[in-house]
PLY file of the C-alpha trace (Angstrom):
ply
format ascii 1.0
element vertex 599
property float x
property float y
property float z
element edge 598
property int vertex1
property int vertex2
end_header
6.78 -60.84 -82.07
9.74 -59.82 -84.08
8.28 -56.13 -84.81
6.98 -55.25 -81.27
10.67 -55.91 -80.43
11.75 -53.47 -82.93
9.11 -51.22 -81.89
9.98 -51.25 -78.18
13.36 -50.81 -79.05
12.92 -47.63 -81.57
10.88 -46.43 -78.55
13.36 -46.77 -76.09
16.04 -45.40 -78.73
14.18 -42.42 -79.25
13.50 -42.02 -75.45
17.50 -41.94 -74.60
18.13 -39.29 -77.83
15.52 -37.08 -76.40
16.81 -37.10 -72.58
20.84 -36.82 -74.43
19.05 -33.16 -76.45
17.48 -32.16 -73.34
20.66 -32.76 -71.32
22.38 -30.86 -74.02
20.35 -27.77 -74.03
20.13 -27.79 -69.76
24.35 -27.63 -69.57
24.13 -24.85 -72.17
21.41 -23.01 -70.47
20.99 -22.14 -66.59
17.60 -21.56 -65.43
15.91 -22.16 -61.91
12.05 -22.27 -61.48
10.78 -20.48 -58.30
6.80 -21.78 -58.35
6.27 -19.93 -54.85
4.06 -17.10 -54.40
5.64 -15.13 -53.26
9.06 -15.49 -54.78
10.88 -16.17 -52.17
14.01 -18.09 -54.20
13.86 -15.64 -56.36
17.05 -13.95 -56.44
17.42 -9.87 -57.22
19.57 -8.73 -59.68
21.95 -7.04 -56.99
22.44 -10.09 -55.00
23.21 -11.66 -58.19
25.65 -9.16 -59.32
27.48 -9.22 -55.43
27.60 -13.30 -55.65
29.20 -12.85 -59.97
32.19 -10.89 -58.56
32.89 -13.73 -56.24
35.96 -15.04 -57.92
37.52 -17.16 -55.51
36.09 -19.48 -52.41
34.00 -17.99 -49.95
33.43 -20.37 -46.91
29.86 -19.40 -45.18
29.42 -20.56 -41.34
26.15 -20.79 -40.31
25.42 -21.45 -36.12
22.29 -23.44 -37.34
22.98 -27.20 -36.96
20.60 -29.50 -35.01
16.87 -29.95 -34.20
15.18 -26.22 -33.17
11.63 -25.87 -32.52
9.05 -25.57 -35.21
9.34 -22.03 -35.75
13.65 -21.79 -35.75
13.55 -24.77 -38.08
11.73 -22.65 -40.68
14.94 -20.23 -40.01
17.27 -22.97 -40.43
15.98 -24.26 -43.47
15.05 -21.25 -45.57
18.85 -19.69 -44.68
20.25 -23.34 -46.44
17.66 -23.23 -49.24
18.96 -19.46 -49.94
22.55 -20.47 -49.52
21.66 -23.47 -51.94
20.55 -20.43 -54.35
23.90 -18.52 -54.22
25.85 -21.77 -54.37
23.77 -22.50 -57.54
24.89 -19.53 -59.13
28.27 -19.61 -58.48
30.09 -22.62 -56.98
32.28 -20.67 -55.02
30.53 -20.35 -52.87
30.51 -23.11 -50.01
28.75 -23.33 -46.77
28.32 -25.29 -43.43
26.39 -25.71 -40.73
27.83 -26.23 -37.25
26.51 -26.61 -33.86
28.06 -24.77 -31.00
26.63 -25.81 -28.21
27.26 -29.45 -29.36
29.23 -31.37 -26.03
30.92 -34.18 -27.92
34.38 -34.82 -27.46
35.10 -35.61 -31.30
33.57 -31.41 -32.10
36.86 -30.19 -29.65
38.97 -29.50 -33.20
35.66 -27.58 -34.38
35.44 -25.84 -31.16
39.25 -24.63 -31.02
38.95 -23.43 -34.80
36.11 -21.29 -34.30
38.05 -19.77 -30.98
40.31 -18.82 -33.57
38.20 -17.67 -36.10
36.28 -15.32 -33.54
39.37 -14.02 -31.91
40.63 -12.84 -35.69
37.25 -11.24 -36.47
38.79 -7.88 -34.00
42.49 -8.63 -33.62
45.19 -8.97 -36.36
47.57 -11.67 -36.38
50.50 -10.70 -37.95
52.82 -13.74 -38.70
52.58 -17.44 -38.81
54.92 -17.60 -36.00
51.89 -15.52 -33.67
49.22 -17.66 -35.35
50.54 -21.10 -34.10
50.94 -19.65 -30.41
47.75 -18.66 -30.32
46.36 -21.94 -31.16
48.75 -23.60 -28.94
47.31 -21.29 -26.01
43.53 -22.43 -27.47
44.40 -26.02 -27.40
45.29 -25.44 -23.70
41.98 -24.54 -22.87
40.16 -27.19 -20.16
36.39 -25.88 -20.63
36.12 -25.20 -24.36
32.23 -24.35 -24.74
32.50 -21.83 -21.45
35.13 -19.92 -23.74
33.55 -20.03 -26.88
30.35 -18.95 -26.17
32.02 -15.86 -24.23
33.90 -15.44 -27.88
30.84 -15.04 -29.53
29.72 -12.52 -26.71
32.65 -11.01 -27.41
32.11 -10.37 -31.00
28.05 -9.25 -30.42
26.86 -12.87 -31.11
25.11 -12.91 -28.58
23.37 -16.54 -27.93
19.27 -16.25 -28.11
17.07 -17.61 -25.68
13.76 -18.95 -26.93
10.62 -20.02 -25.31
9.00 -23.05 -27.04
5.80 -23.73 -26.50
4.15 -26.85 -26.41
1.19 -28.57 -25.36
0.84 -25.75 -23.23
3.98 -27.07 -21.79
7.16 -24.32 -21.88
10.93 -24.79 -21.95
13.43 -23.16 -23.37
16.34 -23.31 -26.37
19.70 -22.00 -26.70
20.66 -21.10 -30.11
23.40 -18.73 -32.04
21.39 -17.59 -34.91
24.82 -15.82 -36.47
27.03 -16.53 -39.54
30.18 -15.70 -40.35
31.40 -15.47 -44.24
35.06 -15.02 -44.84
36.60 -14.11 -48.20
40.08 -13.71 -48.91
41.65 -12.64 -45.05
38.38 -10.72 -44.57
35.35 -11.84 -42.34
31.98 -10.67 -41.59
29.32 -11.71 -39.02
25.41 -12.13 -40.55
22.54 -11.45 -38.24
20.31 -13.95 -39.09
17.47 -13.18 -35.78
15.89 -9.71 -35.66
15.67 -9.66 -31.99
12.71 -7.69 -32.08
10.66 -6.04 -29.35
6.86 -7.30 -27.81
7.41 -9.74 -31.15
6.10 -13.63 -30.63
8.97 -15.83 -31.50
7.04 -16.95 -34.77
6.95 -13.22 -35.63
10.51 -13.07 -34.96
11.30 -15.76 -37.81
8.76 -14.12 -39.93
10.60 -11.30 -40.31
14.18 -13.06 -39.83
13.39 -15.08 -43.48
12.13 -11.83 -44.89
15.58 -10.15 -44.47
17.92 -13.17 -45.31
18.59 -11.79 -48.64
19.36 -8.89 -47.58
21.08 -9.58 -44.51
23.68 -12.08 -46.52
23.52 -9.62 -49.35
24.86 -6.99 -47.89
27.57 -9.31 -45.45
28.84 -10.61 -48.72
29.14 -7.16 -50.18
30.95 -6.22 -47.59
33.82 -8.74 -47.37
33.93 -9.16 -51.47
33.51 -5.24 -52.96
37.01 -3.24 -51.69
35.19 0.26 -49.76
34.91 3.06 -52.12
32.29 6.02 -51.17
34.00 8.07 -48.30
31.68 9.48 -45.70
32.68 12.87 -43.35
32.25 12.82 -39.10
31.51 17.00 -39.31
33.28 18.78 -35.99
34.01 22.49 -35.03
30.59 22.93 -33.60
30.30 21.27 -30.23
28.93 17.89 -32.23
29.25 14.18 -30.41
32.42 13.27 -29.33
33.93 10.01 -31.50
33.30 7.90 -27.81
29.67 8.69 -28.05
29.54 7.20 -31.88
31.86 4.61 -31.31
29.93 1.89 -32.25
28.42 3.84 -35.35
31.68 4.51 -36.55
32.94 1.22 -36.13
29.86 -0.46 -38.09
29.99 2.18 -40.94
33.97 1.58 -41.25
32.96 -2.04 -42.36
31.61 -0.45 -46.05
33.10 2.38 -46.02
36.27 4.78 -45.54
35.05 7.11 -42.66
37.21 9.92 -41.04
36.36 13.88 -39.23
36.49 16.99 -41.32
36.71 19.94 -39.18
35.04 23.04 -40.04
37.30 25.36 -38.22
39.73 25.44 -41.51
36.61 27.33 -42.85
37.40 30.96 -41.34
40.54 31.11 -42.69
40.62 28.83 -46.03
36.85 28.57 -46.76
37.56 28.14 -50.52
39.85 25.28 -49.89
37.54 23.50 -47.48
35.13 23.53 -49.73
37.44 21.19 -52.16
38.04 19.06 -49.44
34.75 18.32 -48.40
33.73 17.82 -51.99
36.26 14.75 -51.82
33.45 13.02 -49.90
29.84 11.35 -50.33
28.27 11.85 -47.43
28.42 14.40 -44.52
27.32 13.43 -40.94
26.64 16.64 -38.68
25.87 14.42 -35.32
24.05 17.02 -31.83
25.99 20.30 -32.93
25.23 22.87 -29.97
27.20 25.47 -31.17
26.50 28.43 -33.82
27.37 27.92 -37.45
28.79 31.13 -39.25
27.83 31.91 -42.60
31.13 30.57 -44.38
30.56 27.61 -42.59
26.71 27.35 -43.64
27.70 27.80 -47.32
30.16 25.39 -47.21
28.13 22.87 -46.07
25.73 23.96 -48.63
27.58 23.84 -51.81
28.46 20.47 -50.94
24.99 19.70 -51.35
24.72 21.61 -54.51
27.52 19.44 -55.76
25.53 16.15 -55.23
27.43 15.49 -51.52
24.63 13.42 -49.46
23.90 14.67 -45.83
22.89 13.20 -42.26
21.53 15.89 -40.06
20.74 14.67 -36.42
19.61 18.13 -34.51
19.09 19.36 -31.39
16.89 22.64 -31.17
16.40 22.51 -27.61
19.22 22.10 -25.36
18.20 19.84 -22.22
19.94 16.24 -21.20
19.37 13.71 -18.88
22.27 14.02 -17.13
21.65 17.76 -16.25
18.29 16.20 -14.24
20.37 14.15 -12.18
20.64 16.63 -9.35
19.46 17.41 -6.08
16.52 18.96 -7.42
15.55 16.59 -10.11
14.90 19.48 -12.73
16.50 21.42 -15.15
15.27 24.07 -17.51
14.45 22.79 -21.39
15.27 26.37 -23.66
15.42 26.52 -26.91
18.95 27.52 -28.62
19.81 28.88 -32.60
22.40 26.66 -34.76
21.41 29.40 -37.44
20.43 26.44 -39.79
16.59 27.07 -39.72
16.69 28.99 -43.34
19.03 25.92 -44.80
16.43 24.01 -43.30
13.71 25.78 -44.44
15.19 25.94 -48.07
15.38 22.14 -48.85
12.10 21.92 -47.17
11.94 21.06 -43.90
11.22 23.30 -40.10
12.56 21.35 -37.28
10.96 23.65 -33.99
12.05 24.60 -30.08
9.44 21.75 -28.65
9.66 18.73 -27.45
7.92 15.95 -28.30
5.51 14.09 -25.25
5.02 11.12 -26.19
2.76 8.00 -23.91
4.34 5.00 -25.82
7.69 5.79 -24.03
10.65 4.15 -23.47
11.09 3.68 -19.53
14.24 5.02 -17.16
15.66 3.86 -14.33
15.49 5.78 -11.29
16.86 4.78 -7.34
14.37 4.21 -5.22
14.66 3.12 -1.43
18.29 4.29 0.37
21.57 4.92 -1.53
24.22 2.46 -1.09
25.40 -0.71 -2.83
21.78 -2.34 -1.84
20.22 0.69 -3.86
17.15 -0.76 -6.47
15.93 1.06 -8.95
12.72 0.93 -10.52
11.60 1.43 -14.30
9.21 4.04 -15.13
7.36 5.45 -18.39
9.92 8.61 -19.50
7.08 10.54 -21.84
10.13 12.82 -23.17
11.72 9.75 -24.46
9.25 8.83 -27.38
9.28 4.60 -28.46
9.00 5.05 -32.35
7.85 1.88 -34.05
8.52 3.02 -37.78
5.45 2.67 -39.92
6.84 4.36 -43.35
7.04 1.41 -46.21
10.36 2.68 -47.24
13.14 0.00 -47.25
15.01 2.16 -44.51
12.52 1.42 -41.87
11.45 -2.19 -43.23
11.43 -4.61 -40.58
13.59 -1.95 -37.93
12.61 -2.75 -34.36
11.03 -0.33 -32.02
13.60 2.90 -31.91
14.43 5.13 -28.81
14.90 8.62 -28.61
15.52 11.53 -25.94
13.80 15.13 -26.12
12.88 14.96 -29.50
12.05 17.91 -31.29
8.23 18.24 -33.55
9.46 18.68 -37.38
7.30 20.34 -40.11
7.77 19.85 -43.53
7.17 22.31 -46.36
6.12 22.74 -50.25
9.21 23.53 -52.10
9.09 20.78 -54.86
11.38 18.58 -52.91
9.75 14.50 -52.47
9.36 14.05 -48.40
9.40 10.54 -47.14
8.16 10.32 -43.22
10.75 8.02 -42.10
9.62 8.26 -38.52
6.85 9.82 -36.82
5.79 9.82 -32.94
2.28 7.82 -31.82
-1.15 9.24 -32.25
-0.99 9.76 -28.43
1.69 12.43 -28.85
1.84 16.15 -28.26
4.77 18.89 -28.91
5.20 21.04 -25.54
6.64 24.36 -26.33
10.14 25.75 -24.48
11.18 27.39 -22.43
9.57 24.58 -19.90
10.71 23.02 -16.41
11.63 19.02 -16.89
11.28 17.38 -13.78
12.17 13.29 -12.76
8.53 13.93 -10.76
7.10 13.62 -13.80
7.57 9.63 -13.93
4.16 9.59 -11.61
2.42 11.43 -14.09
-0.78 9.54 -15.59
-1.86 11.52 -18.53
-5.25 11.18 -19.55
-5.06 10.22 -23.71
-7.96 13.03 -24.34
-5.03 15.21 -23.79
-3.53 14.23 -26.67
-6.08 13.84 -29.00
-5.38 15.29 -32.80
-2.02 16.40 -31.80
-0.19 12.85 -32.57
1.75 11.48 -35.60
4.77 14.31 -35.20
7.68 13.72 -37.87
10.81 13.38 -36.06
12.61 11.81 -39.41
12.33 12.79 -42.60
13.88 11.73 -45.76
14.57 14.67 -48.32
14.62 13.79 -52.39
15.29 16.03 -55.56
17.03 18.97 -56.90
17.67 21.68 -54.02
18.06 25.20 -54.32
21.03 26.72 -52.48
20.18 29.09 -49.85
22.28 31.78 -50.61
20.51 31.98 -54.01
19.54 35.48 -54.91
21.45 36.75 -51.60
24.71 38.35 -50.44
27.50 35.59 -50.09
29.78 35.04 -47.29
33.18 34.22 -49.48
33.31 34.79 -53.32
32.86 31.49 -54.65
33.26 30.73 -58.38
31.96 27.61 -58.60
29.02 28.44 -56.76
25.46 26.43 -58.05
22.38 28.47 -56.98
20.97 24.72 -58.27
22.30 21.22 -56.89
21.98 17.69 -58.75
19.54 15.35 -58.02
20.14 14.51 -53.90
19.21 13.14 -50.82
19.37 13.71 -47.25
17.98 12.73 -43.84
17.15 14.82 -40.90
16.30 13.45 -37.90
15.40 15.83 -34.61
16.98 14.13 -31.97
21.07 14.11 -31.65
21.11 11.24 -29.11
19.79 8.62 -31.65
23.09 8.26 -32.74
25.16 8.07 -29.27
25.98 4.97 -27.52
26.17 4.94 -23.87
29.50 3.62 -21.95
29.94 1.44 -19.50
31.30 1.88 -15.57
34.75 1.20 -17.39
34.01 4.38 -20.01
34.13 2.05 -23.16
31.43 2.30 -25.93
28.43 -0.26 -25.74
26.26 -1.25 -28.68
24.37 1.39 -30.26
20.90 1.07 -29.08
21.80 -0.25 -26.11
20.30 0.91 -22.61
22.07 -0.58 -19.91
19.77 0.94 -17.14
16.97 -0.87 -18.69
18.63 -3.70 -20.27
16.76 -3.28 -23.26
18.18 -3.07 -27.24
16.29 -0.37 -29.29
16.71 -0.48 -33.31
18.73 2.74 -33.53
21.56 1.13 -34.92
20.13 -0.83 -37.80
18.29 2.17 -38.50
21.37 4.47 -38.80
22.86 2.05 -40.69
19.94 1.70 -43.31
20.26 5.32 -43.65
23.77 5.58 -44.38
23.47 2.47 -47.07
20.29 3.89 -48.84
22.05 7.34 -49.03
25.11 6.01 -50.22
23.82 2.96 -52.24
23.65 2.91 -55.99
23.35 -0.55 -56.56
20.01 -0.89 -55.33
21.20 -3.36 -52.23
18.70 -1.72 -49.61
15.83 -2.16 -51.84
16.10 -5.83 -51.05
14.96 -4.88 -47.75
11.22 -4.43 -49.56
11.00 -7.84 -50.42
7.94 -9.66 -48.48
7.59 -13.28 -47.71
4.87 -14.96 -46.05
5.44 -17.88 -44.10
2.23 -19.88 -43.01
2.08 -19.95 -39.49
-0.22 -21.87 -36.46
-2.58 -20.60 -34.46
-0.74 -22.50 -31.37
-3.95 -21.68 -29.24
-6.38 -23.13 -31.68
-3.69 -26.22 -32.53
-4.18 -26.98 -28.79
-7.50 -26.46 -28.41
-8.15 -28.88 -30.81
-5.35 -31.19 -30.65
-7.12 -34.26 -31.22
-8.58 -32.99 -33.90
-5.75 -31.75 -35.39
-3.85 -34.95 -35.18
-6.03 -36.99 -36.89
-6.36 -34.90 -39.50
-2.12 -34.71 -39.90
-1.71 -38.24 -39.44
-4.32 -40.77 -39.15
-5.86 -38.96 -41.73
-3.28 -39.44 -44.72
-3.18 -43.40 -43.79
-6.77 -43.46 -43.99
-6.83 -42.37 -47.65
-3.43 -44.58 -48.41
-5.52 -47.37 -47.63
-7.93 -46.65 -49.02
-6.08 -46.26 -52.72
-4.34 -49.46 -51.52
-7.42 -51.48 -51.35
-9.03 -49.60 -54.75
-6.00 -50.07 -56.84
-5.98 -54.00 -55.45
-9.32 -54.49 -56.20
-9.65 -53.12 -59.72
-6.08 -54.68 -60.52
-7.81 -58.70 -59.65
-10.74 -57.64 -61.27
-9.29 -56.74 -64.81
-6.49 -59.86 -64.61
-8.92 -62.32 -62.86
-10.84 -62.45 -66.44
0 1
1 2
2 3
3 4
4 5
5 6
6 7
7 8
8 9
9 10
10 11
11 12
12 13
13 14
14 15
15 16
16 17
17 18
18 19
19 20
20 21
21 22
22 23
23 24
24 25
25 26
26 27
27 28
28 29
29 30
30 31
31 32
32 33
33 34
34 35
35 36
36 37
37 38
38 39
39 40
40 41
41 42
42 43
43 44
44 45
45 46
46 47
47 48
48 49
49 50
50 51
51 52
52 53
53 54
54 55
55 56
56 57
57 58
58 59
59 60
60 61
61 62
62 63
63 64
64 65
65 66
66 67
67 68
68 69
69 70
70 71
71 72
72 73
73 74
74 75
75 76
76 77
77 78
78 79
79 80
80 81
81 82
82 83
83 84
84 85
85 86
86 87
87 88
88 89
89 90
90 91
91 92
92 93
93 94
94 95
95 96
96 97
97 98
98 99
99 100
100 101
101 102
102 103
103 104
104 105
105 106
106 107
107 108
108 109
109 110
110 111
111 112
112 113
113 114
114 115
115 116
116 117
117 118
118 119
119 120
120 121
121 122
122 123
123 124
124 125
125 126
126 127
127 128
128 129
129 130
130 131
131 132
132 133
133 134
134 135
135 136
136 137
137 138
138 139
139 140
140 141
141 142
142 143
143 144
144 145
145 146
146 147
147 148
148 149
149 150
150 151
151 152
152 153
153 154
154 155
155 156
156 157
157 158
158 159
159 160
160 161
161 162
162 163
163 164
164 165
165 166
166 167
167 168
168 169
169 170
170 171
171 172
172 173
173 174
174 175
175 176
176 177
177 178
178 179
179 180
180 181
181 182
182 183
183 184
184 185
185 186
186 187
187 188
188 189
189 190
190 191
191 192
192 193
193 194
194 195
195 196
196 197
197 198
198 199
199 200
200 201
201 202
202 203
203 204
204 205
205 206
206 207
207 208
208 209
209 210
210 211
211 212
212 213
213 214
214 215
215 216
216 217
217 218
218 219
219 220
220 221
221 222
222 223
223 224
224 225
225 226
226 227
227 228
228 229
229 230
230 231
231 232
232 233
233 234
234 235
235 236
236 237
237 238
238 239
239 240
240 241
241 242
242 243
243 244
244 245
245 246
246 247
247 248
248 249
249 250
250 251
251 252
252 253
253 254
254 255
255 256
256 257
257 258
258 259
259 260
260 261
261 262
262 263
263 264
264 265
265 266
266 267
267 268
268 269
269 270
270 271
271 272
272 273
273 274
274 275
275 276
276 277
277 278
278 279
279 280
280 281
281 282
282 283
283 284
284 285
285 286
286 287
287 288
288 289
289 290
290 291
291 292
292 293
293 294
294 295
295 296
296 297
297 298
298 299
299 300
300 301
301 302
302 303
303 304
304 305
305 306
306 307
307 308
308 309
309 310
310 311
311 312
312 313
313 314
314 315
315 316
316 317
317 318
318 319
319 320
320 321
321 322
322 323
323 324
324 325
325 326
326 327
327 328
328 329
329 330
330 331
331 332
332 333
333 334
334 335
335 336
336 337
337 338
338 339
339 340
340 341
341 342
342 343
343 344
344 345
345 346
346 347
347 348
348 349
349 350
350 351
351 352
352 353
353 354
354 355
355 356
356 357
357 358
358 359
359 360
360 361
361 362
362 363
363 364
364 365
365 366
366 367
367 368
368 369
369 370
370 371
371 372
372 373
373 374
374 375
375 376
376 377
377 378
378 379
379 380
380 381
381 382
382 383
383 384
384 385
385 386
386 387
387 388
388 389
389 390
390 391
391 392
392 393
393 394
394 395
395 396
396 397
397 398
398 399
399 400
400 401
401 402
402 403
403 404
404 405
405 406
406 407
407 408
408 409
409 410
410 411
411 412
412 413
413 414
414 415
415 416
416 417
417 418
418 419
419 420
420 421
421 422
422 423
423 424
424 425
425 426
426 427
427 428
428 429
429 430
430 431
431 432
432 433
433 434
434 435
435 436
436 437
437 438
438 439
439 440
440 441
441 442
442 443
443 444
444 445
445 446
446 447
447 448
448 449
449 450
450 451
451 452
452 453
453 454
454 455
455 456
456 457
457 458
458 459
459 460
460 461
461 462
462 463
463 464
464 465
465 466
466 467
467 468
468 469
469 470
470 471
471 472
472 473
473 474
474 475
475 476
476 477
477 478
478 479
479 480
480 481
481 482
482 483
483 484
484 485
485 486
486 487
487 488
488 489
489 490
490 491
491 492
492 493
493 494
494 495
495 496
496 497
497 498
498 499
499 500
500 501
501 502
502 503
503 504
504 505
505 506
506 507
507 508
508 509
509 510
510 511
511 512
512 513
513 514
514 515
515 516
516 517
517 518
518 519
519 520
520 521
521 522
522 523
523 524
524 525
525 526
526 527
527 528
528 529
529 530
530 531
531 532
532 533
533 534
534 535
535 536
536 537
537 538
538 539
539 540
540 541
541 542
542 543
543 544
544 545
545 546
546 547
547 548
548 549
549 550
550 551
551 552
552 553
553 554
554 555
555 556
556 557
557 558
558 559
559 560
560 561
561 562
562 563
563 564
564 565
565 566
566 567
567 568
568 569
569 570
570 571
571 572
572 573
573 574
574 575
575 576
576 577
577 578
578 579
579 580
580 581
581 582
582 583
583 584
584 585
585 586
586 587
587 588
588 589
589 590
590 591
591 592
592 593
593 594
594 595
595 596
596 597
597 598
């Protein structure tokens, strides 16, 4: 008796010194196990190296608390398990989940802080003395979820509306699917729904968990990395005015330090321009309509040379909506010279006088009936106003909803040694019609037959340009002596894009700036924003934070219809199921357990 003692205790002994080694080795050593598939806790290496330089606490606030619907739950709880992965990594990192549309009395002190919080995410308070009248003025509020939810409209957080469907019963959920991350005085709000377009709401949260990383990634890169790259607003040639790219501008000043260079200095100091613009990363030449002279062409092109990225948006037919809006409904599309088709044509690209016809259009709004304050207007297909759902695998088009655009241009692009990347390309049902040509708003009655475009479809209208470029004034006749002219850049990029309105925002009756994207006669958001955004990062970004956009993940999802087809069916299998086969082991295990002691 006396040695099975001592055995059991040696055993225990021995049990406790392993666990005390293992414990040892696990406080030295930080490792996490990600046994899914598809990785999807697997962090990248940049996300890792934005959450190291996290040095003091940065409070997450994620809009996520309470019971959602099958699919939004998935949302909520892969956005905790990923915060649960940063948090692991560095403790600094703390997070919460509140509820805003939560009616309790005892939430009123949440409620007035996050007034507060929202109304310091666009207006600086500059003294303690302002700071405690403003919260006075908050705590005077009566109806405190009225105001808050018009903060968060306020701020572009907008609340989502969701159709849940079940039992082929409908209803509907309010959520905020929005965070807000604040580090050291500086705050940034995380997208965490892709509102995308003719997308089921399961869809929706498919791609919403795909872009988490990313979409935290790059809000925490923002608000913990000070801005470094620079990026040029070119003017002098009739380009958008800073009203029409207000909301642009205001995005990119988030990362980066954004300003105008003017190319007018060129004629009389081209030389020193050329310094000056060298001082910058990226270039932005936004709808020019006016003629660029030689100096200014070589300017612009030595920049390249000199590893400067560049953003071309062009125009090579001048026509606009607004010049239809008469009493004859037409106006005359012609084709006009920026004298940038041999730059063009040297880095390897043609962008053409047509206009692209597309039939997956985005629609306009036109009056119909008599004109007054009773006016209605009706939506119809606008075939010069091409939908572009991007198809290119390229992390700059990953997961970007359906875009607009407005008299497009057909692009070619050219052998020259140069890697071409078709960012965006029109539908197979798409067909360039050559200028001059009449546009006319009778055209919204138009039904064209799809034989008529047959083999003409897939036109690039975006194009993403990669390598070593060769200057076009190499071998030729210079403008200005230049003695640090390169006949051969570094390795570069650049986009160009055919159509100059993807970029503008449209204003309201009061003339201010609305989203990017935004068409208020249709009420519809297109993905031009996020997609001139991902442009600007992956030209910019040398930390490899847009690739992150690549990552997949695959969430199982329901076939609803089949769920409810069979929903008997289905529910004994999910529940009675499982009890069955518990009872069964229940009874087994009892059985065998009498038999062996019952001898």
């Amino acid at each position: 008796m006396e040695t099975v003692k001592n055995k059991s205790l040696k055993t225990v002994l021995f049990t406790i010194a392993i666990l005390l080694v293992i414990n040892a080795i696990g406080s030295r050593f930080f490792y996490r196990f990600d046994l899914t598939q598809d990785h999807r806790y697997t962090l990248s290496k940049t996300s890792l190296d934005i959450v190291g330089n996290v040095g003091e606490p940065l409070t997450v606030e994620v809009f996520l608390d309470g019971e959602f619907p099958g699919e939004f739950k998935k949302l909520q709880v892969e956005t905790q398990n990923l915060l649960d992965e940063f948090k692991a990594y560095n403790p600094d990192i703390v997070y919460t989940f509140t509820n805003p549309s939560d009616d309790s009395e005892d939430q009123d002190v949440e409620k007035r802080d996050l007034i507060y919080k929202l109304f310091t995410l666009n207006n600086t308070v500059h003294s303690k003395k302002e700071e405690n009248e403003i919260k006075a003025s908050i705590k005077q509020i009566p109806d405190l979820k009225k105001v808050l939810i018009a903060s968060f409209a306020q701020n572009g957080m907008t609340p989502a509306t969701v159709t849940v469907q079940d039992k082929g019963k409908e209803s509907q959920e309010v959520i905020f699917p929005w965070a807000i991350a604040t580090y050291k005085n500086r705050s940034v709000v995380i997208p965490l729904l892709k509102n995308q377009m003719t997308k089921t709401t399961a869809e929706k949260v498919q791609h919403s968990v795909q872009n988490l990383e990313y979409a935290f990634a790059n809000g925490l890169n923002t608000i913990v990395k000070e801005k470094q790259k620079k990026i040029a607003v070119i003017k002098g040639n009739g380009e958008l005015q800073d009203i029409h790219m207000a909301d642009f501008i205001k995005q990119v000043r988030e990362n980066y330090h954004i300003g105008t260079f003017t190319l007018d200095s060129v004629a009389k100091k081209p030389n020193e321009s050329l310094q000056y613009l060298k001082k910058y990363d990226l270039a932005i030449i936004a709808k020019p309509t006016e003629k660029f002279s030689d100096e200014e062409k070589l300017v612009l092109d030595q920049f390249v040379m000199n590893g400067g990225k560049t953003l071309w948006l062009v125009d090579q037919v001048n026509i606009e909506m607004d010049s239809l809006y008469n009493d004859s409904g037409a106006s005359l599309a012609f084709p006009f010279d920026l004298n940038l088709n041999d730059m063009f044509f040297k880095y390897g690209v043609r962008i053409n006088p047509t206009l692209v016809k597309d039939v997956m259009a985005t629609p306009i709004a036109l009056a119909t009936g008599e004109q007054g304050s009773a006016t209605q207007y009706t939506q119809y297909p606008w075939f010069y106003s091409p939908l572009i759902y991007p198809a290119s695998k390229n992390p700059i088009v990953t997961n970007v909803d359906a875009l607009k655009f407005e008299f497009a241009n057909g692009m070619d692009t050219l052998k020259n040694g140069i890697k071409k990347t078709v960012l965006l390309k029109s539908s197979p049902f798409s067909k360039l019609v050559g200028t001059p040509v009449e546009v006319n708003l009778n055209m919204v009655s138009e039904r064209p037959e799809q034989s008529e475009f047959k083999g003409t479809g897939n036109i690039p209208m975006a194009v993403l340009l990669e390598g070593k470029f060769h200057s076009v004034y190499q071998n030729r006749v210079m403008p200005f002596t230049e003695k640090t002219f390169q006949a051969v850049g570094k390795d570069n990029k650049m986009i160009v894009i055919s159509d100059g309105d993807l970029i503008r925002n449209q204003l309201d009756k009061n003339g201010q700036p609305l989203e990017l994207g935004y068409d208020k006669w249709t009420n519809k958001l297109y993905g031009n924003k996020e997609f001139m955004m991902n442009c600007v990062n992956y030209l910019l970004d040398d930390t490899g934070l847009i690739n992150i956009r690549s990552k997949e993940v695959n969430l199982p999802l329901l076939d609803k219809e089949k769920v409810y087809s069979n929903y008997a069916q289905t529910q004994w299998i999910t529940v009675g199921l499982p009890i069955v086969v518990l009872a069964i082991f229940g009874f087994v295990f009892t059985f065998l357990r009498k038999r062996k002691y019952s001898r």
